[in-house]
C-alpha positions in Angstrom: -121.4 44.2 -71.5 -120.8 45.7 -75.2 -121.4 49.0 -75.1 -123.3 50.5 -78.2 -122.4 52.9 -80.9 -124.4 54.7 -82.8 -123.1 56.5 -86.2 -125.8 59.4 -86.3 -128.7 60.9 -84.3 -130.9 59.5 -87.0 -129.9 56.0 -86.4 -130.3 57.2 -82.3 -133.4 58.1 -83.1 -134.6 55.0 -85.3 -133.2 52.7 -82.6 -135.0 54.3 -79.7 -138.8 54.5 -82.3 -140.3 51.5 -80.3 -140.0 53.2 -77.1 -141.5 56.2 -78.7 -145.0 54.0 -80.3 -145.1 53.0 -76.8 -145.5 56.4 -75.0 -147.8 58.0 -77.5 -149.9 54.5 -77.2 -150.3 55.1 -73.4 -150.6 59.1 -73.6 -153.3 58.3 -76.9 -155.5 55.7 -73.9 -155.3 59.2 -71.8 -156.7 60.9 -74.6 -154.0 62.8 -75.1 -153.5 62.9 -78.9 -151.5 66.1 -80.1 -148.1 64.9 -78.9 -145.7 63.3 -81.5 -142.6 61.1 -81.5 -140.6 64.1 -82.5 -142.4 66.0 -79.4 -141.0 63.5 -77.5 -137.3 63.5 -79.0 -137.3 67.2 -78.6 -138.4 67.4 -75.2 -136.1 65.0 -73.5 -132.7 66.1 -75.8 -133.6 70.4 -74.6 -134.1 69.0 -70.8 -133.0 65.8 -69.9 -130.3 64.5 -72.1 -128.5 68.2 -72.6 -127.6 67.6 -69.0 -126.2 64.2 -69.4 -123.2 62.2 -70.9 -122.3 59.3 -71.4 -126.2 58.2 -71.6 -126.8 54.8 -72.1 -129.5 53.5 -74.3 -131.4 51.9 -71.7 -131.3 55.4 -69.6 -133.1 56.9 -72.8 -135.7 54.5 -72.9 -136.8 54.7 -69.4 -136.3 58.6 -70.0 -139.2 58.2 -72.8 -141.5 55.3 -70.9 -141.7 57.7 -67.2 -141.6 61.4 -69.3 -143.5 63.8 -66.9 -146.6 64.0 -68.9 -147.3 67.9 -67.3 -144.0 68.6 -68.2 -144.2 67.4 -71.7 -147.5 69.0 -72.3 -146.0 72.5 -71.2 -143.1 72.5 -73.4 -145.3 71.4 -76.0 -147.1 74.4 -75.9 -144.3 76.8 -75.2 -142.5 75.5 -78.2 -145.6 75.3 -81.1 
């Protein structure tokens, strides 16, 4: 399998923007509203991917689909 490359964290960050619309649309049906795609980002590269190398992009998406929701939420507010 080719393994994929990415020239910047914006393009990272572009790349992985469906995954993101997906969360928010799930966590937006549980009423929660206040979180953003940036939230997101933020959240998983200060506790998940920090931790991690070599991280494939597959790894990140499943990272974004099964966040922690509490977790998220916490940070969020520690952070804002």
């Amino acid at each position: 399998m080719e393994k994929i490359t990415f020239n910047s964290i914006d393009e990272l960050y572009n790349r992985l923007k469906p995954a993101f619309r997906s969360k928010l649309s799930e966590l937006k049906a549980k009423k929660i509203t206040f979180i953003t795609d940036k939230d997101l980002w933020t959240f998983l590269s200060k506790t998940k991917w920090s931790k991690e190398q070599d991280l494939e992009l597959c790894d990140m998406v499943n990272d974004i689909l099964n966040v922690n929701e509490n977790e998220l939420i916490n940070f969020i507010h520690l952070i804002r």
